[in-house]
C-alpha positions in Angstrom: 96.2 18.2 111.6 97.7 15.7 109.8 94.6 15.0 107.3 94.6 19.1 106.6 97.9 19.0 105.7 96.9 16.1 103.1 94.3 17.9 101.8 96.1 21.3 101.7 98.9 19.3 99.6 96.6 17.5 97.1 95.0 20.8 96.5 98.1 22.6 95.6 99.1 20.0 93.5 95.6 19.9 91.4 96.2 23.7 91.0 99.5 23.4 89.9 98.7 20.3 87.1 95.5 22.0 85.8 97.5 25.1 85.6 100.2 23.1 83.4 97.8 21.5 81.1 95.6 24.7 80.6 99.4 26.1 79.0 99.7 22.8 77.2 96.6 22.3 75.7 97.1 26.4 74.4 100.5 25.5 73.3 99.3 22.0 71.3 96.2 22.5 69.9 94.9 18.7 70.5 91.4 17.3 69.6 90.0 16.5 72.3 87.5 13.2 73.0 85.8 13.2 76.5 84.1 9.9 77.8 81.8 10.1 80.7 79.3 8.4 82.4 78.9 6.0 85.8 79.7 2.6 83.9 81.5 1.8 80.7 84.0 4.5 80.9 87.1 3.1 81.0 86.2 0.1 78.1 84.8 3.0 76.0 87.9 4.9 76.3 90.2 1.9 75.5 87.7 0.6 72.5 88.3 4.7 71.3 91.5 4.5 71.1 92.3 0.6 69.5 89.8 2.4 66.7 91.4 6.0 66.1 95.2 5.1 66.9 96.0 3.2 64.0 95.1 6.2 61.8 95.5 9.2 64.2 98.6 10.3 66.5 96.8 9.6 70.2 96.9 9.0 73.8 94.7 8.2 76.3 94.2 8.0 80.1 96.0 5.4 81.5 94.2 2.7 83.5 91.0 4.9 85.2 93.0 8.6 84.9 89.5 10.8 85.2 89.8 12.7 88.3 90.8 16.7 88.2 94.3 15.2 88.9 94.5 12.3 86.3 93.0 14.2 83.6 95.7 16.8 83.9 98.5 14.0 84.1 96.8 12.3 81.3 97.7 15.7 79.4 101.1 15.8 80.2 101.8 12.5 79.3 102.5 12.0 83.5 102.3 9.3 85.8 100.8 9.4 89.2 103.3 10.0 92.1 101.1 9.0 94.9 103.4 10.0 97.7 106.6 10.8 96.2 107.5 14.1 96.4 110.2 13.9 94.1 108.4 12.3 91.6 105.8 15.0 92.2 108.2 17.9 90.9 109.4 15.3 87.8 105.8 15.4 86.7 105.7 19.5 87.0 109.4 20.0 85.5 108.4 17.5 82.3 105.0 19.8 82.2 106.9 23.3 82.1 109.3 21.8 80.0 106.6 21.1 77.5 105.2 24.5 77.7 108.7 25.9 77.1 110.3 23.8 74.3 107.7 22.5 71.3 107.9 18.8 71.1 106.3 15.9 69.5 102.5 15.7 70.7 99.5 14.1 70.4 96.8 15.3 67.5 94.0 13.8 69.7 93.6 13.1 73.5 91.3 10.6 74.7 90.2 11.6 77.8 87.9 9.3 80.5 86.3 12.5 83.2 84.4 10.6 86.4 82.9 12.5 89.1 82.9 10.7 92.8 81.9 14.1 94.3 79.5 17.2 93.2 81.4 20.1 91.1 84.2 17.4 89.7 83.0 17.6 86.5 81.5 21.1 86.6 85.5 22.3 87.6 87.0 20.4 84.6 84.8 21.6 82.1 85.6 25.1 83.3 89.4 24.6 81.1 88.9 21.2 79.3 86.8 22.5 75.9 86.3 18.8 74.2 85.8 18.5 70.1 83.6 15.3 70.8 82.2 14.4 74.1 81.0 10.5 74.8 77.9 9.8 77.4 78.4 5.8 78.3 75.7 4.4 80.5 74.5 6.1 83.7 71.8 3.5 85.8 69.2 4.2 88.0 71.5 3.8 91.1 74.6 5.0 89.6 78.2 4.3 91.8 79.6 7.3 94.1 75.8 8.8 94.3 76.1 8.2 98.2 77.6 11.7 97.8 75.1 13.2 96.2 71.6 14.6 97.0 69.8 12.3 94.6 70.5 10.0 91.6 69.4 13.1 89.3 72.5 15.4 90.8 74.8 13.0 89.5 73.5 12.9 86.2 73.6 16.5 85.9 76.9 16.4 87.1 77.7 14.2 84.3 76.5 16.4 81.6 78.5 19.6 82.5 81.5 18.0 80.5 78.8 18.1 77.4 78.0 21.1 77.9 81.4 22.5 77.7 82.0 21.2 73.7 83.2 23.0 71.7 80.5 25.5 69.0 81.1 22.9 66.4 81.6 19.6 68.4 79.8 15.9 68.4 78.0 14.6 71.2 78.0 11.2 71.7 74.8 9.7 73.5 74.0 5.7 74.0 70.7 5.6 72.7 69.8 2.4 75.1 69.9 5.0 78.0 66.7 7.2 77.7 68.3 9.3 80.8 71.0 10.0 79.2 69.2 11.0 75.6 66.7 13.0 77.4 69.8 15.2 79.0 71.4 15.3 75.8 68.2 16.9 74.3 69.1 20.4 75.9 72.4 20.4 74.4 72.7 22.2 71.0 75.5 20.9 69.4 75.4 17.7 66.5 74.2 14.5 68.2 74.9 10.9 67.0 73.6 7.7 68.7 75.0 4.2 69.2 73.5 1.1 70.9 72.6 -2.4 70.7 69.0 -1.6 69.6 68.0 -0.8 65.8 67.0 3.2 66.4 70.8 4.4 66.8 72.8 5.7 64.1 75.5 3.0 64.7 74.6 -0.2 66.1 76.4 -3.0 67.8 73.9 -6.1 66.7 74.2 -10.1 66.4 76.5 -10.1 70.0 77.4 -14.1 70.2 79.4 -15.5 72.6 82.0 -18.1 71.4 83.4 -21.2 73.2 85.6 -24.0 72.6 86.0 -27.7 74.1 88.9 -28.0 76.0 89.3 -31.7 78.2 85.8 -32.0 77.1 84.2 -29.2 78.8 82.8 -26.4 76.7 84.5 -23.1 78.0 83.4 -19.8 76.9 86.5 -17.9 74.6 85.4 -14.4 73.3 82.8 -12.6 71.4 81.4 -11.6 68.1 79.4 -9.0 66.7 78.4 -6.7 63.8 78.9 -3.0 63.4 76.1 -1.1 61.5 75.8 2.0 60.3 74.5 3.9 57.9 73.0 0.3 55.3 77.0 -0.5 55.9 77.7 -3.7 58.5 81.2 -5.4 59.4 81.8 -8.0 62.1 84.0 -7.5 65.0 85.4 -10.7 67.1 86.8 -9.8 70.6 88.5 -12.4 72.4 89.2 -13.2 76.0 86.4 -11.3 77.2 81.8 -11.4 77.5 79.8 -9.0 77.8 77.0 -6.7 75.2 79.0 -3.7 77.3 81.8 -4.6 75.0 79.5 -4.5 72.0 78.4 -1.3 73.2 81.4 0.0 73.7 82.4 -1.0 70.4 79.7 1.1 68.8 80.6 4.2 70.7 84.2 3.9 69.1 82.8 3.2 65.8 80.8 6.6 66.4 83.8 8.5 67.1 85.9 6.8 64.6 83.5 7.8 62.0 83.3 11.3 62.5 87.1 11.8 62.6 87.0 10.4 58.9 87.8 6.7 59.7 86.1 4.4 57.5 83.9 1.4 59.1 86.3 -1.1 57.4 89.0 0.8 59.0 87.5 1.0 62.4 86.9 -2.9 62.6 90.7 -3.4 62.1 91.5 -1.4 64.7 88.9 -2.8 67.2 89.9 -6.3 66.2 93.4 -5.3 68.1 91.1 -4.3 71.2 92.4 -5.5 74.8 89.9 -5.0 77.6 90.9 -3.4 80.9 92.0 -6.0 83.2 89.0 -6.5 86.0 86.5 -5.8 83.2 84.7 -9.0 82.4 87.9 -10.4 81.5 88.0 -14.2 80.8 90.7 -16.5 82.8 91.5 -19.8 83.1 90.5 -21.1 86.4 91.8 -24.2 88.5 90.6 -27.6 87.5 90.0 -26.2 84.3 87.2 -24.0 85.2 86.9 -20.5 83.8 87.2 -17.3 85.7 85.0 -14.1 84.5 86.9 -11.2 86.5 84.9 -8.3 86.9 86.8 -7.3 89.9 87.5 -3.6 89.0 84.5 -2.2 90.7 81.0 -2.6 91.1 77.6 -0.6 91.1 73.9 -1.8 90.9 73.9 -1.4 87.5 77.2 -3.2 86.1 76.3 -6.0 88.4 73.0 -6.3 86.5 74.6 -6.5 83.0 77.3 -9.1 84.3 74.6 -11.0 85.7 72.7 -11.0 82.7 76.3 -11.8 81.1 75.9 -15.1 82.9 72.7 -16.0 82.5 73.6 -16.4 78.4 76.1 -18.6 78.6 75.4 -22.0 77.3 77.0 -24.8 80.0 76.2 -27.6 80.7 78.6 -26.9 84.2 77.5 -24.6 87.1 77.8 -21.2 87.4 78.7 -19.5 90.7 78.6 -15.7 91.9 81.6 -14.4 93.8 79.9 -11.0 94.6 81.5 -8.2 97.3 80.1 -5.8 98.8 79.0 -2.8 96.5 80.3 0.6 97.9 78.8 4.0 97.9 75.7 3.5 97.9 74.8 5.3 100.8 70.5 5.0 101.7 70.3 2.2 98.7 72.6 0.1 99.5 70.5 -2.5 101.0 67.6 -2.1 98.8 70.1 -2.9 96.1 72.1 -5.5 97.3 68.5 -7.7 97.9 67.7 -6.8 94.4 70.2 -8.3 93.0 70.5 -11.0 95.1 67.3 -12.3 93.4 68.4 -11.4 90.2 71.7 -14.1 91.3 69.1 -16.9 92.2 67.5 -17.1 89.3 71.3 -16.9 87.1 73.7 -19.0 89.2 73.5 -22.2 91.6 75.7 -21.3 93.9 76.7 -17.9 95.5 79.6 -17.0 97.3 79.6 -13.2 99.3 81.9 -11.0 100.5 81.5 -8.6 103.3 78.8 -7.0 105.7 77.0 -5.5 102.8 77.0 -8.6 100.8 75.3 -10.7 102.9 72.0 -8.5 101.4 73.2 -10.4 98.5 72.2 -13.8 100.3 69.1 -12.4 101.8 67.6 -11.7 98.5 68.9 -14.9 97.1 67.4 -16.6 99.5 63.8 -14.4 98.7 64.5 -15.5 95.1 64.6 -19.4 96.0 67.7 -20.2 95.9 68.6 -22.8 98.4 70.6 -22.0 101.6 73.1 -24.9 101.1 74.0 -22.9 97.9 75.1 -20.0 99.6 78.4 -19.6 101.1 79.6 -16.0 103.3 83.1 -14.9 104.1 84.4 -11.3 105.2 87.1 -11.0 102.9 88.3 -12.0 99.4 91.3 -14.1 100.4 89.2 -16.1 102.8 86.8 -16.2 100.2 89.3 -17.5 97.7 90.7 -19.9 99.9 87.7 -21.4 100.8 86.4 -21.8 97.1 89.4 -23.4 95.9 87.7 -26.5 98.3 84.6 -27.2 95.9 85.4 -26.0 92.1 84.6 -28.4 89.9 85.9 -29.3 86.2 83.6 -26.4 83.9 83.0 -24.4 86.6 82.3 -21.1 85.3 82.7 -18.3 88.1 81.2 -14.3 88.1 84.1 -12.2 90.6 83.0 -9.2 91.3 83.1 -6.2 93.8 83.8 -2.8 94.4 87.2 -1.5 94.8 87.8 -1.5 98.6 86.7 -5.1 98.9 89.5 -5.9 96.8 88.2 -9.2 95.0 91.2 -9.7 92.4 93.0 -10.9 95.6 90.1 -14.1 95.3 90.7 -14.3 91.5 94.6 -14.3 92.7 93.6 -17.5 95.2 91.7 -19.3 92.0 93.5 -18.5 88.5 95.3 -21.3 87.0 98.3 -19.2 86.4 98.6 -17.0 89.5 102.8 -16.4 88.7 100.9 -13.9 85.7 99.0 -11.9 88.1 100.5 -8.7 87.7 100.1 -9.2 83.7 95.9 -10.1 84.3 94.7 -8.7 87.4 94.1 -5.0 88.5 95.7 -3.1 91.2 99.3 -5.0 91.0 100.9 -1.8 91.7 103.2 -1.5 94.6 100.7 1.6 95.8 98.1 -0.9 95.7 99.7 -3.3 97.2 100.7 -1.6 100.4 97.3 -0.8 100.8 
């Protein structure tokens, strides 16, 4: 009884924010930029908006806001309430208020829409009409497609968002993901690319990671990269964070940017002032000056693959270790996957640390993949895990963290960081919802 009056509630409240930011978006008039996809999303978004807001009045979902009730919020500039009623009927006064009395408001909204279910998308795009719509990366074994028939209903899934642009918007496509071009194809509306590879319209090329010597151990500091488009090129240097997803996302921004009229010169500016998401292949200084690469937002076959590879490309002379959890939602592939990539660790990392019951498919494929059984270490959960690591870090170590939500694995970056008094400021999920969890 209790759980149908949950749902019952949650639904009245998604019908009464949708119906708000229908009458807001009528009232306002915004462009509208859309980014979807299964991983990228949310670093796409925030490279979007450190490119446009300099130069255009914007806003943009706040931290992963792409569900049919954070996308409405988003819109009306709301937080979430969770469990507070009160704070509920704030939100919905400061919406009608909107509609009622014309205020100051955004030209352009950019907007991250997920899907962790089938018709979340297809029900958004039924009111939310994007100008430019954004397809990020969408793997073979996307996350959340344990509830969906196949790997293929997701993706389609994905697209209905596209298919609601407006007659004369821009789609968006990563040309590195031929799924994602190939679903494009059907969509008649004007296309521009971006990628890391030469046949896109704007490309992220050149990605170099820097370091610097610090107590005599090189540690890895930040990127750099050039933007080219169109016989034009500029370089872009990101620091704090790794990763050719950042690159990528990079080029995605520079796409939008550059249809809105921003100039490439313009758009590097902007990107230079970039901050990634916390959790996001974020770079932290790690006890006995080791380095931390926190990845700990969430995790899915296919952004543990690109972190891996991440890894692998860092020159060190110090070992590398793998702090993996468990990778949720899976459903049927979820062992399949875990192995898999536990080989792909063997050949990237000496040692690996796991996290869970699923993860210990991580050490069954390492071990497949040679790696030695003395370099493997299993814990079932992320303070333990933390805990336990703090025992054998040495000076340079430079550590992956990464898992999906539930398994909580910024509470083992929490347990390692040099500077765990500024955890709120560099971790994810230091909210007092999340924390009562």
């Amino acid at each position: 009884m209790k759980e149908i009056t949950k749902a019952a509630s949650k639904s009245l409240v998604i019908l009464i924010l949708t119906y708000l930011a229908k009458k807001v978006l009528h009232r306002y008039q915004p462009k509208i930029i859309a980014i979807t996809g299964s991983v990228g999303k949310t670093t796409t978004k925030d490279a979007i908006y450190a490119a446009v807001s300099p130069y255009k009045l914007a806003r943009k979902s706040e931290k992963s806001f792409n569900s049919e009730i954070g996308v409405p919020l988003t819109i009306l500039g709301c937080r979430n309430a969770w469990l507070n009623l009160l704070l509920w009927l704030e939100n919905f006064l400061r919406g009608l208020w909107l509609i009622l009395k014309k205020q100051d408001y955004p030209d352009w909204l950019v907007l991250e829409v997920g899907a962790d279910r089938p018709g979340d998308i297809q029900k958004i795009s039924t009111w939310l009409k994007p100008d430019i719509v954004v397809v990020t990366h969408i793997p073979k074994i996307p996350v959340h497609v344990e509830y969906f028939s196949s790997p293929q209903e997701l993706l389609r899934e994905k697209m209905f968002i596209a298919k609601a642009l407006k007659e004369k918007g821009v789609l968006i496509l990563n040309a590195d993901d031929e799924d994602v071009l190939r679903l494009g194809q059907d969509i008649q509306r004007k296309k521009v690319t971006y990628g890391l590879k030469n046949n896109a319209d704007v490309v992220a090329g050149d990605v170099l990671f820097e370091s610097k010597i610090e107590n005599g151990v090189e540690l890895p500091t930040g990127m750099v990269f050039n933007l080219i488009t169109d016989r034009k090129e500029t370089p872009v240097n990101i620091n704090n964070v790794l990763g050719n997803h950042i690159a990528l996302s990079c080029a995605a921004a520079t796409a939008v940017a550059l249809q809105i009229g921003i100039t490439l010169i313009d758009v590097s500016k902007g990107l230079s002032r970039f901050s990634n998401p916390a959790g996001r292949m974020s770079l932290i200084k790690g006890i006995k000056n080791s380095i931390i690469i926190d990845d700990t937002y969430n995790s899915s076959p296919g952004a543990l693959e690109e972190a891996l590879e991440t890894l692998q490309k860092i020159n060190t002379n110090s070992r590398k270790i793998s702090v993996l959890g468990d990778m949720l939602e899976l459903g049927r592939f979820s062992i399949g996957e875990h192995r898999r990539l536990g080989k792909i660790t063997a050949k990237v990392s000496d040692i690996l640390v796991t996290v869970g019951l699923r993860a210990r498919d991580f050490a069954m494929g390492a071990l497949d993949g040679g790696m030695k059984e003395n370099h493997i270490f299993q814990y079932e959960n992320s303070v333990e895990a933390g805990k336990e690591i703090q025992n054998f870090i040495k000076t340079g170590d430079i550590l992956l963290v990464k898992g999906s939500q539930g398994v909580r694995m910024e509470k083992c970056v929490e347990e390692i960081m040099a500077q765990p008094e500024r955890k709120e400021e560099l971790l994810v999920r230091q909210s007092k919802e999340w924390k009562n969890k």
